[in-house]
C-alpha positions as CSV (number, residue, x, y, z in Angstrom):
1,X,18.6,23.2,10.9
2,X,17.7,20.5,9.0
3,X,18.9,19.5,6.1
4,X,16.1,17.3,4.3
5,X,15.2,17.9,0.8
6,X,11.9,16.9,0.8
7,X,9.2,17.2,4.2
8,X,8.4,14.1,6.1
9,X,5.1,13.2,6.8
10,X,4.8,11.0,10.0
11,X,2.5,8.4,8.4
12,X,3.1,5.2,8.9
13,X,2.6,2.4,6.2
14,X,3.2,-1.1,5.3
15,X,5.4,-2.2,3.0
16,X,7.2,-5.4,1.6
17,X,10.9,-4.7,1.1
18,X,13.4,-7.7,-0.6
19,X,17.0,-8.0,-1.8
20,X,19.7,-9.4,-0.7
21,X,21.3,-9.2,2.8
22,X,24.7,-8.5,4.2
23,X,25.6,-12.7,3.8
24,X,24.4,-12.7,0.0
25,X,21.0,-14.1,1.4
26,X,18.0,-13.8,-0.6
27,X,15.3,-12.3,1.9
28,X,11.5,-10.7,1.9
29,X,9.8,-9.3,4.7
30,X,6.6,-7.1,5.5
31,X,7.6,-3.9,7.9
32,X,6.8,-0.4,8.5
33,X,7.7,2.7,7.0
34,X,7.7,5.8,8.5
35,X,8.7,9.7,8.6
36,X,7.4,9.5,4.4
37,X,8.2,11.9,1.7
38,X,7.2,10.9,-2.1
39,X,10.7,9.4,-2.6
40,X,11.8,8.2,0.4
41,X,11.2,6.7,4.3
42,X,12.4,5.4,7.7
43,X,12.1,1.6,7.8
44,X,11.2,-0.1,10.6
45,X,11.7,-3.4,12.5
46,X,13.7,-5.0,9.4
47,X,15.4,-7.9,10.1
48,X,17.7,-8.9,7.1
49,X,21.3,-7.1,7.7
50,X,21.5,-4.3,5.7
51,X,24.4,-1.8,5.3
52,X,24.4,1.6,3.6
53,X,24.9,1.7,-0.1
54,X,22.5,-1.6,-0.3
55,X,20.0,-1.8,-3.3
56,X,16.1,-3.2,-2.1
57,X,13.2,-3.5,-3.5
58,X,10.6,-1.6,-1.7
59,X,6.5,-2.3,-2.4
60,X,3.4,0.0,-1.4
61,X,0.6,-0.9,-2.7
62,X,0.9,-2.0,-6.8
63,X,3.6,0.1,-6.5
64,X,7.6,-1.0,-6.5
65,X,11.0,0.8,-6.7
66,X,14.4,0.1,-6.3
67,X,15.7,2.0,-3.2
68,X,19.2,2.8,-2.0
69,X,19.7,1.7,1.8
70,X,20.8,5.4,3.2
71,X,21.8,4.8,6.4
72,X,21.2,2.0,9.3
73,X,20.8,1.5,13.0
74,X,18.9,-0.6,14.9
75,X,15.5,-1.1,14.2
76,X,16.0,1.9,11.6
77,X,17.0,1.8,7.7
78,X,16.9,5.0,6.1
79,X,16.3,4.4,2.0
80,X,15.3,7.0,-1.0
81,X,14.3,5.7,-4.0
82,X,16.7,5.2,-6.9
83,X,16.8,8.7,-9.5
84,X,15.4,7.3,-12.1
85,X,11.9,5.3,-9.9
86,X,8.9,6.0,-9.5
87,X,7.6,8.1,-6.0
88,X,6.1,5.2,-4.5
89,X,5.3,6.0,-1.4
90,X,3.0,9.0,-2.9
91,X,-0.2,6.6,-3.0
92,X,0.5,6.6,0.8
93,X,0.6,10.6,1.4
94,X,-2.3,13.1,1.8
95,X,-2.8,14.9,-1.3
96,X,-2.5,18.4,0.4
97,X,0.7,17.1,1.4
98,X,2.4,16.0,-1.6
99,X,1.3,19.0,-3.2
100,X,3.1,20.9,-0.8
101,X,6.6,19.0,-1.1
102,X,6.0,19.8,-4.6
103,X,6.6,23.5,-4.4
C-alpha cells in the first residue's frame, strides 16, 4: 500500500537547489527532480552531502521554497517543501493533474 499523501507525477524537471552541505559548505547546483507532487519531489544526481532533516533552497522556474531534505541515498534526495511555502513545483505539473491531487 502506499503511504503517500499527495500522487506523484513522473515528470521530470530542472531545478537549482542550494544550502549548506554536511561540512557547513555553502553549495548551488542545477539537477533533476522527479516523481513530482505540488509540494514535494525526488532529487536527482545531487552532489553536495546532504542528510535528512536538512533545510535547501529549491528553484523551478521564478519559483523558490525552502524544502526539508526527507530522506537520502545515492543519487536520490527525497525533499517536501516547508508548511508554510509555496507549491512550487505546481508550474511544472499538468493542470488535470494538480487538479486531481487537489481532491
Amino acid at each position: 500500500m502506499d503511504r503517500r499523501k499527495e500522487p506523484r507525477h513522473d515528470l521530470e524537471l530542472s531545478v537549482r537547489v542550494w544550502g549548506v552541505d554536511l561540512n557547513n559548505h555553502p553549495f548551488s547546483e542545477v539537477v533533476r527532480a522527479t516523481s513530482i507532487s505540488p509540494q514535494g519531489a525526488v532529487l536527482l544526481d545531487v552532489t553536495s552531502r546532504l542528510r535528512a532533516g536538512d533545510t535547501i533552497d529549491v528553484q523551478h522556474e521564478a519559483r523558490n521554497a525552502q524544502c526539508r531534505v526527507v530522506w537520502t541515498r545515492p543519487g536520490e534526495t527525497g525533499v517536501q517543501a516547508m508548511p508554510s511555502q509555496p507549491g512550487i513545483f505546481d508550474a511544472g505539473v499538468p493542470k488535470t493533474f494538480a487538479m486531481a491531487g487537489n481532491g
